[in-house]
N, C-alpha and C positions, 0 to 999 in steps of 0.2 A: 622515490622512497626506498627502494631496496638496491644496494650498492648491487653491480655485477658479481656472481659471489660462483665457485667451484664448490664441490664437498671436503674442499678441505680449508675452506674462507667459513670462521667465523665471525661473527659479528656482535658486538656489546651495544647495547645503547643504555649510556649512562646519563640519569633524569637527576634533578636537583625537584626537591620536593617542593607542594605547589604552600604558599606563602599562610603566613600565622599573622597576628595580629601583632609581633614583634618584628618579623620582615615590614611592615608596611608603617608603623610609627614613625613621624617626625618630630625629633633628629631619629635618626636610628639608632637602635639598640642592640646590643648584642644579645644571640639566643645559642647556647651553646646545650651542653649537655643534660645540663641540671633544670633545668625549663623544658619542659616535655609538654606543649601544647597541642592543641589541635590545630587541624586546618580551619579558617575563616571564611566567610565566603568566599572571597576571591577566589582562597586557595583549592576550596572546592572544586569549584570552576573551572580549573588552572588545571588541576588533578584529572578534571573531564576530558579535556581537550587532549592531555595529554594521553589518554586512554586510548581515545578516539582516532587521534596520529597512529599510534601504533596497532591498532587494531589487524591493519591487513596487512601487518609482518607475522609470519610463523613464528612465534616464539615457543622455546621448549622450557625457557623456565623465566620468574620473576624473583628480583630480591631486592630486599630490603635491607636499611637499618630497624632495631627494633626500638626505635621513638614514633610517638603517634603518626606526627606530620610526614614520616616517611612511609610508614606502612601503609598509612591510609590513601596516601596517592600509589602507590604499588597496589593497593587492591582495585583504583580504578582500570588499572591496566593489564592486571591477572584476571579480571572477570570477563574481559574480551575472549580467555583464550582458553575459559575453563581452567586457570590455574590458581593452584593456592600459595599466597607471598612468604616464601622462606627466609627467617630474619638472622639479622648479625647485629651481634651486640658489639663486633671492632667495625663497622659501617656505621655507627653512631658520630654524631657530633663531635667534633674540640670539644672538650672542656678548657671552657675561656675561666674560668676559675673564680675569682674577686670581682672580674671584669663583668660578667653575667650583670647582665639588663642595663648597665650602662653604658650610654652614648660616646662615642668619643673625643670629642668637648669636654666631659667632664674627667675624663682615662688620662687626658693631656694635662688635663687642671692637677689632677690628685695623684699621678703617678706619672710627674714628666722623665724620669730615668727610665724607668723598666717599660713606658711607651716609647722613647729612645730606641731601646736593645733592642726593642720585638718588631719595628718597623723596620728596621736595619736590617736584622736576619733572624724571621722569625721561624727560620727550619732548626736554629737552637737556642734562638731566646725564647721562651714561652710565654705566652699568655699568665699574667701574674697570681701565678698558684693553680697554674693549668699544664694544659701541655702545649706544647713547640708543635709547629709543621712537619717536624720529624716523626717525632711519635707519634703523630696520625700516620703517616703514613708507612712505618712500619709495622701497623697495626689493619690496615685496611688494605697495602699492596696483597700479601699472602692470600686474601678472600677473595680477589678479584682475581690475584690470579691461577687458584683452586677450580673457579667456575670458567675461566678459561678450557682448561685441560678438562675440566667433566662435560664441557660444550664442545668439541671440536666439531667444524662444520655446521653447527647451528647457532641459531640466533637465542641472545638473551636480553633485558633488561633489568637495570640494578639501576634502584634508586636512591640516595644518598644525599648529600646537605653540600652544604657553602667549600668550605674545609675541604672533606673529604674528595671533593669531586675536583679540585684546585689541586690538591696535591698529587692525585693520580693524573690528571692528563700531564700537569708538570712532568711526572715521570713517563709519561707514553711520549712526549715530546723529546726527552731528554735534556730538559733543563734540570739545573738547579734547583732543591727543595724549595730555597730562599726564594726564589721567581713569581713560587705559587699564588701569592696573592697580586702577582700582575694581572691574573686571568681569573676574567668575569665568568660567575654562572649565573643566569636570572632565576629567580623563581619558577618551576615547573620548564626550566629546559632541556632540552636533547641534546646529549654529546656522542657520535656514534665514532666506535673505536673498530678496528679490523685488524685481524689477525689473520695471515696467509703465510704459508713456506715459512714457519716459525720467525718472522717478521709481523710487529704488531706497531701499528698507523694509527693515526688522530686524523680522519675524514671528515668529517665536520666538529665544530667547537663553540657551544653556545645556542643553538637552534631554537629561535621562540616561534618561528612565522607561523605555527599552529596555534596560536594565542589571539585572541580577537585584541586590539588596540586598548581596549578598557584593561584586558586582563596584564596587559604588558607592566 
């Protein structure tokens, strides 16, 4: 659980929040910024465990975006440690725009160009009346990396959505914005990131095995 770490190794563990009733519909649907649900049971669930994981890491601080389904799994994991979940409103979802609550079956059917552009390079083709992969994440690098530099040497978690969490390890990997939607995050997983000697690593990538099989 706890990587080998110096006082001068910090450590992020970056959560995707635990799932809504629009994560788990079939076909799936998009749930971007404008849709601000809660979590479902699963996602309850999901939120618990992940709580539960992180329990016996020191963390000095927790964060959030400020939409329900994030916070609210952030508070499962602030309340392990007596902390209260500080939010960012640039830690918020894509706005998927037009595309909000529809499937992509039907994104194909009713806008087969601009689902062209944004499958091709959606670091600057956008979401149709949304934003691009870009603009996420020159919206949500600077917050992460804010809590970098006010953490040094300790441990935090920040938890964040589909999107956001796709475009920063892209960039801790050093790919390509455009890449980002090659990499999975599940609902309520761990990504834990490290920072040492002003070098910052992707050590793990995707983390569910804290998840019972139902919750997967």
């Amino acid at each position: 659980m706890n990587p080998s770490r110096s006082s001068a190794t910090t450590l992020l563990y970056l959560v995707r929040h635990g799932a809504t009733d629009s994560n788990v519909s079939r076909p799936y649907v998009l749930q971007g910024r404008s849709v601000d649900k809660p979590l479902n049971e699963i996602g309850r669930k999901q939120a618990k465990a992940v709580g539960a994981f992180l329990s016996t890491e020191r963390l000095a601080g927790v964060y959030s975006s400020s939409m329900h389904r994030a916070a609210e799994t952030g508070l499962q994991v602030a309340k392990h440690h007596g902390l209260v979940v500080e939010q960012f409103d640039d830690l918020c979802e894509c706005d998927v725009g037009a595309w909000e609550s529809m499937d992509w079956d039907s994104i194909m059917r009713e806008h087969p160009q601009e689902y062209g552009a944004f499958m091709e390079n959606p670091a600057e083709n956008p979401y149709l009346g949304g934003e691009s992969y870009g603009d996420v994440l020159n919206r949500a690098r600077p917050v992460v990396a804010d809590l970098l530099e006010r953490h040094v040497g300790e441990a935090i978690a920040v938890v964040a959505h589909n999107v956001v969490n796709r475009v920063l390890l892209a960039d801790f990997l050093g790919l390509e914005p455009r890449k980002a939607k090659d990499l999975h995050q599940s609902n309520a997983c761990v990504n834990v990131i490290r920072r040492r000697d002003g070098t910052t690593s992707l050590v793990t990538l995707n983390s569910y095995f804290h998840l019972d099989e139902s919750l997967r």
